[in-house]
VOZADREN-710157 format. One record per residue (C-alpha): residue in one letter; chain; z, y, x. Coordinates in Angstrom, 1 decimal, padded with zeros to 4 digits. Layout:
<rs>
  res  chain      c3      c2      c1
    a      A       Z       Y       X
...
</rs>
This chain:
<rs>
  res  chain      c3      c2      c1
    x      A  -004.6  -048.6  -009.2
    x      A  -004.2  -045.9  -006.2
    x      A  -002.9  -046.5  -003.0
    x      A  -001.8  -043.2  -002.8
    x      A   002.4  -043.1  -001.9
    x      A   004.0  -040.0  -003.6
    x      A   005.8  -038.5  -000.8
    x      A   009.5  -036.6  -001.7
    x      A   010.1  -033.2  -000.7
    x      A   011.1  -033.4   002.5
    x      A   008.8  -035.5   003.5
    x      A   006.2  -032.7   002.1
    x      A   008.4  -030.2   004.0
    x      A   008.6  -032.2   007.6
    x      A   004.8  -032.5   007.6
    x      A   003.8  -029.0   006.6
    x      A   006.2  -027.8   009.1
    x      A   004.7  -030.3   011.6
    x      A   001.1  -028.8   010.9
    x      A   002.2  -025.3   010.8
    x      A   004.0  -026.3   014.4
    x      A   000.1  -027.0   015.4
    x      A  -001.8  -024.6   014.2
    x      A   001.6  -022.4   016.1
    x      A   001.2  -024.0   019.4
    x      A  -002.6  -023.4   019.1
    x      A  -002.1  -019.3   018.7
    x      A   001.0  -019.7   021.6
    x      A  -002.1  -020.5   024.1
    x      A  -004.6  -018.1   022.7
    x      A  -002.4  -015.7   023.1
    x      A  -000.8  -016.5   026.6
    x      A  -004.0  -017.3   028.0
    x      A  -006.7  -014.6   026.8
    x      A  -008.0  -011.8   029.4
    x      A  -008.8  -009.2   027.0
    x      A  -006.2  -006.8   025.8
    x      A  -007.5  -007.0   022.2
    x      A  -006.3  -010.7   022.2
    x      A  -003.3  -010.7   024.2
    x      A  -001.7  -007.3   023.8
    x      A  -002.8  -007.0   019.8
    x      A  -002.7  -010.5   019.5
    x      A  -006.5  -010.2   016.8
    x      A  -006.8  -014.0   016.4
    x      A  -006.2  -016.5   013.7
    x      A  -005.8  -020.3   014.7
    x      A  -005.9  -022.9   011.3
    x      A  -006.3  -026.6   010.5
    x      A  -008.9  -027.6   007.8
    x      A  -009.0  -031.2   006.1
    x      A  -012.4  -033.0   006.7
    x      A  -013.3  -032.1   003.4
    x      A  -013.6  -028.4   004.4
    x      A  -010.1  -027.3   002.5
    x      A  -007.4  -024.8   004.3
    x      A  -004.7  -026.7   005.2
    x      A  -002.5  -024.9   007.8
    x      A  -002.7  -020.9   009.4
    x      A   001.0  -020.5   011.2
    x      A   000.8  -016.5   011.6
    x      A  -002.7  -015.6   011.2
    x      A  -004.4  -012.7   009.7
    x      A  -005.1  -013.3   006.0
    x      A  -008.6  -011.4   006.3
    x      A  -009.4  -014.1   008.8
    x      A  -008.9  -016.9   007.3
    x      A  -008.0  -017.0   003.4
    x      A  -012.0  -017.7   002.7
    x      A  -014.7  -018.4   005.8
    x      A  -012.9  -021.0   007.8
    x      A  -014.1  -023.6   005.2
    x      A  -017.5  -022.4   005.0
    x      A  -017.8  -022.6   008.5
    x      A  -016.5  -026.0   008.4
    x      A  -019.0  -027.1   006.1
    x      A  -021.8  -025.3   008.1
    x      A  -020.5  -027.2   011.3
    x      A  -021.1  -030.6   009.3
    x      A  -024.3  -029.3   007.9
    x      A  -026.2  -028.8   010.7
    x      A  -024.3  -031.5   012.6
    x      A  -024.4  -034.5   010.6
    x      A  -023.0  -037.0   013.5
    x      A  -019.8  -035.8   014.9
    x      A  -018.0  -037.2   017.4
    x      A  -014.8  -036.8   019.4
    x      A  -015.1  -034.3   022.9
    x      A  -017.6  -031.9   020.4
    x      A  -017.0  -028.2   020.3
    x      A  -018.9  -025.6   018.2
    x      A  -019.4  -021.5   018.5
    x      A  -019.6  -019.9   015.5
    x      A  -019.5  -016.1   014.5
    x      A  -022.2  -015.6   011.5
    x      A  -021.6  -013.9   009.2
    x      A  -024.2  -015.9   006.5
    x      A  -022.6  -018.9   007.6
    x      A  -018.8  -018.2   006.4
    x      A  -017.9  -016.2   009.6
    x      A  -015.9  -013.1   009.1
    x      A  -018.1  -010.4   011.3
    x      A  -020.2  -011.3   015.0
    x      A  -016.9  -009.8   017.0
    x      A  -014.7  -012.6   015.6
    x      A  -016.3  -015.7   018.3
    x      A  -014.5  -019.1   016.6
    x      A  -014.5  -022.3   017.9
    x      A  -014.6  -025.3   015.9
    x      A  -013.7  -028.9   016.7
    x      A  -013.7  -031.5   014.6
    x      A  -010.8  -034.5   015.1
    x      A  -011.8  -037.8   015.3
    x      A  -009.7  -040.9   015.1
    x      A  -010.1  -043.9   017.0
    x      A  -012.7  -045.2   014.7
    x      A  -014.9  -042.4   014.6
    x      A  -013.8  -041.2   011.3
    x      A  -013.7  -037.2   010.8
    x      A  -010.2  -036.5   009.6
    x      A  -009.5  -032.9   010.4
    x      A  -011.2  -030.0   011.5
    x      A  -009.2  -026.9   014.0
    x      A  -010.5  -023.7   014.0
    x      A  -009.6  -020.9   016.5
    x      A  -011.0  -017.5   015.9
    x      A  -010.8  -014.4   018.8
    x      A  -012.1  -010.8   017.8
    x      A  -014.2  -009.6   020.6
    x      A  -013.5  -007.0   023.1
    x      A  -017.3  -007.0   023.3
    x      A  -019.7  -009.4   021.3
    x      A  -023.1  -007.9   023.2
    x      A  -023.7  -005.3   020.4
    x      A  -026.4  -002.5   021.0
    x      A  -023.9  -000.2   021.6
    x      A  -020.6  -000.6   023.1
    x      A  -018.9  -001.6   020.3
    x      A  -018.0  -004.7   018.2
    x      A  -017.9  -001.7   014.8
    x      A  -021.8  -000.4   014.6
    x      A  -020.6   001.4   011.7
    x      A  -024.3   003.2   011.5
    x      A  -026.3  -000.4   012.4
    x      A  -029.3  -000.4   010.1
    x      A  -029.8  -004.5   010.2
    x      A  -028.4  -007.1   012.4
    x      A  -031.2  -006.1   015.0
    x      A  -030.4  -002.9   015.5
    x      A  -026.4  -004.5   015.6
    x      A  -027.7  -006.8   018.7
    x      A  -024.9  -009.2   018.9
    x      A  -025.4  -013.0   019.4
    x      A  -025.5  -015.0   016.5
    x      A  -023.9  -018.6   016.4
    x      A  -023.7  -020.6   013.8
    x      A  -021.7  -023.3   014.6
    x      A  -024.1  -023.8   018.1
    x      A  -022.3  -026.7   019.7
    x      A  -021.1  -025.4   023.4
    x      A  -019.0  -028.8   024.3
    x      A  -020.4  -032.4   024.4
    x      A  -018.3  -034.8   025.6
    x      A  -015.4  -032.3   026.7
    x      A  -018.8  -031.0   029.0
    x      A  -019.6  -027.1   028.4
    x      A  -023.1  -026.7   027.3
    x      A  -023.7  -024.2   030.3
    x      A  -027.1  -022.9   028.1
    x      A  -025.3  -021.6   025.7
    x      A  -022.5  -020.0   028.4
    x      A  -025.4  -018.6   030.6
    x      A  -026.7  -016.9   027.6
    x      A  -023.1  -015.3   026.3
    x      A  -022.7  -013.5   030.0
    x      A  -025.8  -012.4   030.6
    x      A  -025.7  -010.4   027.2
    x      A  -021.7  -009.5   027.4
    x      A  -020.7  -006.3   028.9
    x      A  -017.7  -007.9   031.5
    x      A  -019.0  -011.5   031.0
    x      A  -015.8  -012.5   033.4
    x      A  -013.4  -011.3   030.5
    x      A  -015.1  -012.6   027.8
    x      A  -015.7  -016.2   029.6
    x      A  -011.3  -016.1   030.0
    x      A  -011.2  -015.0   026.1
    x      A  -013.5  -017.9   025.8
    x      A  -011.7  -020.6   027.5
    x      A  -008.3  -019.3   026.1
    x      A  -009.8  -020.0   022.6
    x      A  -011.6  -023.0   023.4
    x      A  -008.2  -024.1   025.0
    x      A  -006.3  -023.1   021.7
    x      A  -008.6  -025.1   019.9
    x      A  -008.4  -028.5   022.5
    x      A  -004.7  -028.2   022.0
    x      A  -004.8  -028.5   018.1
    x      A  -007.4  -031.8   018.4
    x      A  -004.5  -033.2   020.9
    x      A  -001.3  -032.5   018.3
    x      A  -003.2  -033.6   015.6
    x      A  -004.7  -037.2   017.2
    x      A  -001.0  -037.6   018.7
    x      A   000.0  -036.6   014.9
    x      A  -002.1  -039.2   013.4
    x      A  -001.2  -042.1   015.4
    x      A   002.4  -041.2   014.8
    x      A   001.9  -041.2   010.9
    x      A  -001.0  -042.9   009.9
    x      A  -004.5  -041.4   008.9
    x      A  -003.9  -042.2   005.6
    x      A  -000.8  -041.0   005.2
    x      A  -002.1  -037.5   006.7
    x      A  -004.6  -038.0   004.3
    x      A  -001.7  -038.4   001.2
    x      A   000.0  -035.6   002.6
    x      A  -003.1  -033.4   001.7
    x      A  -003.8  -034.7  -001.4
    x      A  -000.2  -033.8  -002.2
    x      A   000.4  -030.6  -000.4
    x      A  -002.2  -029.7  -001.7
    x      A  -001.2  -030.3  -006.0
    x      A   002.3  -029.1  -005.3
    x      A   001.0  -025.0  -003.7
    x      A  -001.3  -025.1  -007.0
    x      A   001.3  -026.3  -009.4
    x      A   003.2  -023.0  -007.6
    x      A   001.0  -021.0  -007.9
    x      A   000.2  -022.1  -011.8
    x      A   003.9  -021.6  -012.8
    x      A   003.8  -017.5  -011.0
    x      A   000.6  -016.9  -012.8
    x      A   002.3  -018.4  -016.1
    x      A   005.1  -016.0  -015.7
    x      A   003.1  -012.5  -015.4
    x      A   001.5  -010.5  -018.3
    x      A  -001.7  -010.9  -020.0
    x      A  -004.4  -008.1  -018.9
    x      A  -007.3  -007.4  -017.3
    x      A  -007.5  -004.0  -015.7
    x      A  -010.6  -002.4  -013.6
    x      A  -009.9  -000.1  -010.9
    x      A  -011.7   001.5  -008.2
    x      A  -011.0   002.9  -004.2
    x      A  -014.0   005.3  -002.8
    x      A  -014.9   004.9   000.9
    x      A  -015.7   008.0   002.9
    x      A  -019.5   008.7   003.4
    x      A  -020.8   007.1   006.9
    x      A  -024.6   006.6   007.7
    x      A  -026.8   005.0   005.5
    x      A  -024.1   005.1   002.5
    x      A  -024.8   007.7  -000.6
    x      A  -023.6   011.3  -000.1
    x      A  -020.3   010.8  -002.4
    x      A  -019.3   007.9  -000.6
    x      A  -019.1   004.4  -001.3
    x      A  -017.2   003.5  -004.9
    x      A  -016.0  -000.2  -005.2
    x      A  -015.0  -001.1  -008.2
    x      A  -012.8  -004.4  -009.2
    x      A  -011.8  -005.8  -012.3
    x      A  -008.7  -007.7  -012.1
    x      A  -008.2  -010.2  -015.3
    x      A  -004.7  -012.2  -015.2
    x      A  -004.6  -015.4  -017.4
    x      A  -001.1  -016.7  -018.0
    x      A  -002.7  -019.2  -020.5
    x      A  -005.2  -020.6  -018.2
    x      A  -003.1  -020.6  -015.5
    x      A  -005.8  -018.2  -013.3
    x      A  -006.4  -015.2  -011.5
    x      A  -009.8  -013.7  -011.9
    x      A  -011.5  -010.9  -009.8
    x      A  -015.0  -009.7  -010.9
    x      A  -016.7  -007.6  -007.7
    x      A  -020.7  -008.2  -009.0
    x      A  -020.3  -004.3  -010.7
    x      A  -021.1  -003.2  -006.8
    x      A  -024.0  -001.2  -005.3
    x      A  -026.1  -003.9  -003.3
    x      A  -026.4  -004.2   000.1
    x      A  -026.3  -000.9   002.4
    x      A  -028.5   000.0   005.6
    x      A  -025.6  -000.4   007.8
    x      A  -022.5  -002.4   009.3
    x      A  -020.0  -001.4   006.5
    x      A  -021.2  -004.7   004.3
    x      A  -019.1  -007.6   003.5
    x      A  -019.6  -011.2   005.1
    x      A  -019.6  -012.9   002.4
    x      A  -015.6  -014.7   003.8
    x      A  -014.4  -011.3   003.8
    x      A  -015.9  -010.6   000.4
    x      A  -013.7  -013.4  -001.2
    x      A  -010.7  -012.9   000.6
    x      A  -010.3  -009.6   000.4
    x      A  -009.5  -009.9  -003.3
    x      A  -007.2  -012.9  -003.0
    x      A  -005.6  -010.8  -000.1
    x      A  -004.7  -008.0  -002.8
    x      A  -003.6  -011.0  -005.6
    x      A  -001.3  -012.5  -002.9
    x      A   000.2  -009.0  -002.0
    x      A   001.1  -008.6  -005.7
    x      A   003.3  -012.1  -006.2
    x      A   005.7  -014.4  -005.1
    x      A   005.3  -014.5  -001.1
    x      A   006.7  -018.3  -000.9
    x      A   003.9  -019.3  -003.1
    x      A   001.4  -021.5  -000.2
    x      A  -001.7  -020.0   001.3
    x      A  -004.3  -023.3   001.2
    x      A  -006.5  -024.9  -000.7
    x      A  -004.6  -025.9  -003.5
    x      A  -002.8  -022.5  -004.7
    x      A  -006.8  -021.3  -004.7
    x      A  -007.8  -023.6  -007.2
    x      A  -006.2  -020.7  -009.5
    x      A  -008.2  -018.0  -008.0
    x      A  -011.6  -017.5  -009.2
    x      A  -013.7  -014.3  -007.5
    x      A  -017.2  -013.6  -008.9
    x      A  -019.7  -012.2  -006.2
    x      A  -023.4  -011.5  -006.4
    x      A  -026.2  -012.3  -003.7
    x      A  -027.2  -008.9  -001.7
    x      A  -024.0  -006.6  -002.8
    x      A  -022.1  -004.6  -000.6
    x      A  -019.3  -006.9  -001.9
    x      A  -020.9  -010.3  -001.7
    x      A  -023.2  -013.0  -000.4
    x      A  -025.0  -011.0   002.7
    x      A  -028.9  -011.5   002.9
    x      A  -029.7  -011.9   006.7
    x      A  -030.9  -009.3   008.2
    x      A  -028.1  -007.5   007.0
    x      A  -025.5  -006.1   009.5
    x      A  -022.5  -006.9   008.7
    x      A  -021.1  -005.2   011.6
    x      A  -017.7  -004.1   010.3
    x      A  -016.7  -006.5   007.4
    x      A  -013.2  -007.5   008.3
    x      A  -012.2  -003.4   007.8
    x      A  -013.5  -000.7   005.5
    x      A  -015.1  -001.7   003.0
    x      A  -013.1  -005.0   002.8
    x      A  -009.8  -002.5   002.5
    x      A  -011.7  -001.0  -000.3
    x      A  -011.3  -004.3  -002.3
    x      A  -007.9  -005.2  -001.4
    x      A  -006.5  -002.2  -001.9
    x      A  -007.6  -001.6  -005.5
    x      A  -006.8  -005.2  -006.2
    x      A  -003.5  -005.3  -005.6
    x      A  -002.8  -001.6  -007.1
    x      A  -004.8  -003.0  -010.5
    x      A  -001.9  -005.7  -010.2
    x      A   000.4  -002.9  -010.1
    x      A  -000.9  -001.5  -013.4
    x      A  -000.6  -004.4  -015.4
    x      A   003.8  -004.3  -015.1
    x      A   005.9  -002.7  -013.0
    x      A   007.3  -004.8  -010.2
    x      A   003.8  -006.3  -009.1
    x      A   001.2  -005.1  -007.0
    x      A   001.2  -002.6  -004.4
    x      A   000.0   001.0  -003.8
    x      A  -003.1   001.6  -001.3
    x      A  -002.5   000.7   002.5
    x      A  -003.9   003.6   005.2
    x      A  -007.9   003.6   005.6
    x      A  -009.3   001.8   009.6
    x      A  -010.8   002.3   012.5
    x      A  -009.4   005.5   013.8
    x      A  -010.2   006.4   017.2
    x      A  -006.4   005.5   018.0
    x      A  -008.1   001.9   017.4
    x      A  -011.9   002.5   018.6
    x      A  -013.6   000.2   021.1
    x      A  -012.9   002.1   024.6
    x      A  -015.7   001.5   027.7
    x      A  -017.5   003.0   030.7
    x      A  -017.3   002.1   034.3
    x      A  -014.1   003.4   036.8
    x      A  -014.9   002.7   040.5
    x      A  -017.9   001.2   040.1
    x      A  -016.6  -001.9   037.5
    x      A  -017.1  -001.9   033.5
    x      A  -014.3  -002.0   031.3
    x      A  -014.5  -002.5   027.9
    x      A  -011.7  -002.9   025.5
    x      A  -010.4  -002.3   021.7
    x      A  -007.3  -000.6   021.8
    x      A  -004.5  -000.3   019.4
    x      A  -002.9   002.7   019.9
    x      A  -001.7   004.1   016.9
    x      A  -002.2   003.1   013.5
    x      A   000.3   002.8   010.3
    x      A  -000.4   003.1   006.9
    x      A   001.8   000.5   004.7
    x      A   001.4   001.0   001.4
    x      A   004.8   001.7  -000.9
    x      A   005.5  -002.0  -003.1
    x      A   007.9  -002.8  -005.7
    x      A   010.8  -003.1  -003.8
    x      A   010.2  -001.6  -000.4
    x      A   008.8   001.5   001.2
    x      A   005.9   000.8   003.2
    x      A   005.6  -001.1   006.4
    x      A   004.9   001.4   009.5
    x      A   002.9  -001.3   011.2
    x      A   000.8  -002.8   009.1
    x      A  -002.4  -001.4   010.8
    x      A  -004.4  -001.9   007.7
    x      A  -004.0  -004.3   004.7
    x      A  -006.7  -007.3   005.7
    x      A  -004.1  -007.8   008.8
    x      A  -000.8  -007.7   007.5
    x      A   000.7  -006.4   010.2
    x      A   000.0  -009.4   012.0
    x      A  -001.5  -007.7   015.1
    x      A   000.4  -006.0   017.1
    x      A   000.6  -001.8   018.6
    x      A  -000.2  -002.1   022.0
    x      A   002.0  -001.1   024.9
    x      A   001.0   002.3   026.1
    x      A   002.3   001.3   030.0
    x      A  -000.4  -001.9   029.7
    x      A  -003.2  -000.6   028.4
    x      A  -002.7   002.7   031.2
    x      A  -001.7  -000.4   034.3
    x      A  -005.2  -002.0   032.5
    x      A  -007.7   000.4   031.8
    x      A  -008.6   003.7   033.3
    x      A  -006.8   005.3   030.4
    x      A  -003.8   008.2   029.9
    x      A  -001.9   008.2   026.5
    x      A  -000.2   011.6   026.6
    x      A   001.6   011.2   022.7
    x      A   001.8   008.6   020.1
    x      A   004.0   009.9   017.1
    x      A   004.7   009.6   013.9
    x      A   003.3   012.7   011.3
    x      A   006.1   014.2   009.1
    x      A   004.9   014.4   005.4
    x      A   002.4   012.8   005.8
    x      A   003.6   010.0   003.5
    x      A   002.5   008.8   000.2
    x      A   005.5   010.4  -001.6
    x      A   007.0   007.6  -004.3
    x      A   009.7   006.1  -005.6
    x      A   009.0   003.2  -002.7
    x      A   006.9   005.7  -000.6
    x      A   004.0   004.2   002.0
    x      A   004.5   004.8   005.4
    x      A   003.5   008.0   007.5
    x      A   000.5   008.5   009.2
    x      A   000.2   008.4   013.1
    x      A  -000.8   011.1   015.9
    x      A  -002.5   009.4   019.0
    x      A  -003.9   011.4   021.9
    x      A  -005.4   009.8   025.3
    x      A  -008.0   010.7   027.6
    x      A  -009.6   008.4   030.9
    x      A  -008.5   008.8   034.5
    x      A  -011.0   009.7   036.7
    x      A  -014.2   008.8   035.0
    x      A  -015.8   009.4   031.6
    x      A  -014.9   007.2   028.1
    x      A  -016.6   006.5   025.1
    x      A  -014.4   005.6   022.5
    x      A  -016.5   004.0   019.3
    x      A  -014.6   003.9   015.5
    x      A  -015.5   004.1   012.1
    x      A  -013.0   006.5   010.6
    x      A  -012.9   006.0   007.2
    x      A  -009.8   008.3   004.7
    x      A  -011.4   011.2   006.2
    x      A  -011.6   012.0   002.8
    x      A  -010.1   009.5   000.4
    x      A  -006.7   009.0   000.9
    x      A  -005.0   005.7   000.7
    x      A  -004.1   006.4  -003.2
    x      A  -000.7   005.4  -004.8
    x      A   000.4   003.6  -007.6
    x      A   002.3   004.0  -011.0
    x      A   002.9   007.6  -010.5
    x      A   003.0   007.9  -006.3
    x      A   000.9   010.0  -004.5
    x      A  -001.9   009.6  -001.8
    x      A  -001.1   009.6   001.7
    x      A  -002.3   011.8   004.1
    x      A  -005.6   011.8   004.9
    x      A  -007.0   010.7   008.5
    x      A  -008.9   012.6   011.0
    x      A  -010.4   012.6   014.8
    x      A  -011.0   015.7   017.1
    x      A  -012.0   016.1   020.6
    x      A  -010.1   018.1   022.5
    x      A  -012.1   020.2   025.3
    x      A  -010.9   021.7   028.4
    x      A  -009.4   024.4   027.4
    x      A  -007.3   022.8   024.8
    x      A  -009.3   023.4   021.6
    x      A  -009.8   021.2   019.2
    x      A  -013.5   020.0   018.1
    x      A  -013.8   018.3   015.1
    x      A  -015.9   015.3   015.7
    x      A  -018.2   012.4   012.8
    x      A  -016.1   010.2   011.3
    x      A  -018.2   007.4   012.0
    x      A  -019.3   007.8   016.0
    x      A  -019.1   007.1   019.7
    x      A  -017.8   010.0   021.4
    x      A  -018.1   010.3   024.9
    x      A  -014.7   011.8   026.4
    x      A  -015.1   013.5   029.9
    x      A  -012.6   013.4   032.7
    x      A  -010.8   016.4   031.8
    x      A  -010.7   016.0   027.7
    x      A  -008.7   014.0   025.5
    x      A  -009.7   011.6   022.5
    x      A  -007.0   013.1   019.0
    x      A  -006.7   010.5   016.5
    x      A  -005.0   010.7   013.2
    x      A  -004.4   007.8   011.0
    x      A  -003.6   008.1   007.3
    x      A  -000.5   007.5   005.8
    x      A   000.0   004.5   002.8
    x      A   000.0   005.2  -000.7
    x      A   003.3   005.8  -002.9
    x      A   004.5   003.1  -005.8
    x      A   006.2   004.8  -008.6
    x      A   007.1   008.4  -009.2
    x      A   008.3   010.5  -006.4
    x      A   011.6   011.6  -008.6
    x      A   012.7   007.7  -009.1
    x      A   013.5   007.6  -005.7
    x      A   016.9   006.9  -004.8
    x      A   018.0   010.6  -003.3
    x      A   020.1   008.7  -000.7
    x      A   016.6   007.6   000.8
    x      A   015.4   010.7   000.8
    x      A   018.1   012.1   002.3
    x      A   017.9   009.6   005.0
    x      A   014.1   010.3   005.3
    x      A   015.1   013.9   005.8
    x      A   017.5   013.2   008.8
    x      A   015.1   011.0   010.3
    x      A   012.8   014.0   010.7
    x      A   009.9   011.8   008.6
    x      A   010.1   014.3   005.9
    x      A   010.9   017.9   005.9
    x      A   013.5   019.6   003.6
    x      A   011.0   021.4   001.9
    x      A   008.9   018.4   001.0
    x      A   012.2   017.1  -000.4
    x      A   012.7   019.2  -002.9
    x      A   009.0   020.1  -003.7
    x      A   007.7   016.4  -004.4
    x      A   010.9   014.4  -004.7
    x      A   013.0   016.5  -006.6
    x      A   016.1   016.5  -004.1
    x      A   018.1   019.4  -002.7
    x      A   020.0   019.2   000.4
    x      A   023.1   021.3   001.1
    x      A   023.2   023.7   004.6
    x      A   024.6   021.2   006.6
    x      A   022.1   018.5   005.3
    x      A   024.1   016.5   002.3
    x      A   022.5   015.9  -001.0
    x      A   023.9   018.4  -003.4
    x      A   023.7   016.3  -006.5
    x      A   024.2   019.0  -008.7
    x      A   021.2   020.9  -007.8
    x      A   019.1   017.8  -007.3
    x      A   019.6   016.6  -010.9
    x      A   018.8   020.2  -012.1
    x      A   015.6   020.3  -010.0
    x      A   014.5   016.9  -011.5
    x      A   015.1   017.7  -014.9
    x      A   013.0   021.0  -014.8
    x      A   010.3   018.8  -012.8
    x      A   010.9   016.6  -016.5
    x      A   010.3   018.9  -019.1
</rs>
């Protein structure tokens, strides 16, 4: 007979909370204590607690692309190569054949360790990079040909604490290959720190409640998020649709771009959720490939956009998501030497996105349209050296592209769909006190929507230039020329776009995939796209788009051109006229 106590539901809910208080506290001192601005202005971090067995167990607010799949390969590589764990260890890890998301995203991994010795939990506190010792100043080499040419250190799971003691081998190493070693040894501690703080809740968690009883609490947590997720899956309609999203050609991709395709295949029977991404081209001689953690949750990223939002993200609602990957695909299990430079973004959109608008397809109410295409200079990797002192930073200074759902039009902020809109737009007055850097605008574009009955959000104008002293500002632009597409009759967004502009105020259109060097008296133009619309331009509510039209997001003309809606002189909906204009539009 088991030992195992069932545990009521509020004793389920206490404990989760408890955990998700944790893994809360651990991203409260990331993000108080980093030195970069990509950590503590943006806030690009995830901070989770995995069981012993390797399972997700707790993420607070962290980015999905970080953590949905990876944290418990990584987990398992930690254990792998260190058999014989033991409490004061601490372990770098950013590979990306060994469950990491991409080099930039450094994570540190320590494993808890009762009073007996016994792994019981494992914390996990992952910091994207504001410089990771690439090639190039960048942590996106959008055009790297291998992992070589990339440059950045590679850690997997390389233990940097013994005893609570810094292995100063490993330290010595990370500066002398960083950029501004002093920022990245703060970004270091502050994650090290988050980490430390999760092993201390979790111990004091432990003797409070018994190991076993954590333990129990898993087991259970665990069947009740999949028994969840089985009765949403249960409820939506049979159907497997294929769809496909087309990335913009870079270096080292085919001429036409790069066409993902996914095939989406919803069993209410079974109780599961299937994604198929083996019908890829294989590996490409650049950064844009997957890792193979942001290969499997990029699809359960677009299959959690498209249901209920209470259902749990862990280890147990999983059980009902299967994703098929092949070895050496663009989309799939990475063969090292293969750079996958800038997984977490383009390419990894280019899954999601077609995943949750194949959702779409299958009934109206699910899904989503496409979110807005990354990196846009407005979010490039800015460096170069101001009085004689490197800087080196990402910056997020403009970026939109929510894509139009069910129910809502699309959120401004989002950034890009593998975030969520978990990071945040940077404060223009910081990153200027911070960095030798000027914003002169940061606006949104009018029109620039995907028009829908839900429409996505607008795309964004950004424009800054450096203050006394050259910048190179590295991105991988990609909607240059696909458009974040919409769903169930919306239209595309608009697409994005990058210029330099020279002295004398003309613009010069410049690759999509780059690092431009911005002199003292230029400026850096970056466009971001706008999100895809959901549903049919004229089922919008004309109250909306009369609202849209006072806001200044959308012009009159637009209004009655795509939506179907007629606005009197003085800027009221004249019914009459609008119904007329839709009706024509029907016929």
């Amino acid at each position: 007979m088991s030992d195992v106590k069932t545990m009521d539901g509020s004793t389920l809910a206490v404990l989760t909370a408890r955990f998700e208080g944790i893994a809360r506290k651990m991203a409260n001192t990331l993000h108080r204590t980093g030195r970069s601005g990509i950590l503590t202005i943006a806030r690009d971090f995830s901070c989770v607690v995995l069981t012993a067995k390797h399972e997700l167990l707790a993420t607070a607010e962290s980015l999905p692309n970080h953590v949905l799949r990876g944290p418990d390969i990584m987990s398992r590589t930690m254990t792998d190569n260190h058999p014989v764990l033991k409490r004061g260890d601490a372990f770098l890890h950013n590979s990306p054949y060994h469950g990491c998301t991409h080099p930039a995203d450094h994570s540190i991994l320590i494993p808890i360790i009762d009073e007996e010795g016994v792994h019981r939990f494992t914390v996990l506190a992952k910091a994207h990079q504001a410089d990771c010792g690439n090639s190039l100043p960048t942590t996106y080499m959008g055009a790297a040909v291998d992992v070589y040419n990339e440059g950045a250190l590679i850690f997997p799971a390389v233990k940097v604490q013994d005893d609570y003691q810094h292995v100063m081998d490993v330290i010595r190493m990370c500066r002398m290959r960083i950029r501004v070693p002093d920022q990245w040894w703060g970004d270091y501690l502050a994650t090290l720190g988050a980490a430390r703080v999760g092993e201390r809740e979790i111990l004091a968690l432990g003797t409070e409640i018994g190991w076993d009883r954590l333990e129990d609490y898993s087991r259970q947590w665990f069947d009740y998020s999949e028994k969840r997720m089985i009765e949403v899956i249960r409820a939506l309609p049979r159907g497997r649709v294929t769809r496909t999203s087309t990335h913009d050609a870079f270096p080292g991709t085919p001429a036409e771009g790069v066409t993902i395709k996914a095939t989406v295949e919803v069993k209410p029977e079974e109780a599961m959720i299937e994604v198929d991404m083996t019908d890829n081209p294989d590996s490409m001689p650049n950064g844009l490939n997957l890792s193979e953690a942001c290969s499997l949750s990029a699809p359960m990223i677009g299959i959690f956009n498209s249901i209920d939002h209470t259902v749990p993200k862990n280890e147990g609602s999983f059980r009902r998501i299967r994703i098929h990957l092949r070895e050496g695909c663009v989309v799939g299990r990475p063969r090292h030497p293969t750079s996958c430079s800038v997984a977490t973004t383009n390419i990894a959109d280019r899954v999601a996105n077609p995943v949750q608008a194949a959702m779409a397809e299958l009934a109206d109410g699910l899904g989503q349209a496409e979110t807005g295409a990354l990196i846009p200079p407005s979010c490039g990797v800015v460096s170069g050296v101001h009085d004689g002192k490197p800087f080196v930073n990402e910056v997020y200074l403009g970026c939109t592209g929510g894509a139009g759902t069910p129910w809502t039009d699309g959120w401004l902020t989002i950034l890009h769909v593998g975030n969520a809109g978990m990071c945040y737009q940077d404060s223009i007055e910081i990153d200027e006190l911070r960095h030798p850097i000027f914003v002169h605008a940061r606006r949104l574009i009018p029109d620039s929507e995907g028009a829908g009955r839900f429409r996505g959000a607008l795309g964004a104008y950004s424009e800054f230039a450096p203050v006394d002293c050259a910048m190179t500002v590295a991105y991988v632009s990609d909607g240059n020329v696909n458009p974040a597409l919409g769903t169930r009759g919306g239209l595309a967004g608009a697409r994005s776009a990058q210029f330099r502009r020279l002295a004398d105020g003309s613009l010069e259109p410049v690759p999509a995939c780059a690092e431009v060097v911005i002199g003292p008296d230029e400026t850096m133009v970056s466009i971001s796209g706008g999100g895809g619309g959901y549903g049919h331009p004229h089922e919008r509510d004309p109250a909306r788009v009369v609202h849209d039209v006072r806001e200044g997001w959308i012009s009159r003309e637009r209004a009655e051109a795509v939506y179907g809606v007629v606005l009197t002189e003085d800027g009221r909906l004249d019914e009459e006229e609008t119904a007329r204009a839709r009706r024509a539009a029907a016929v």
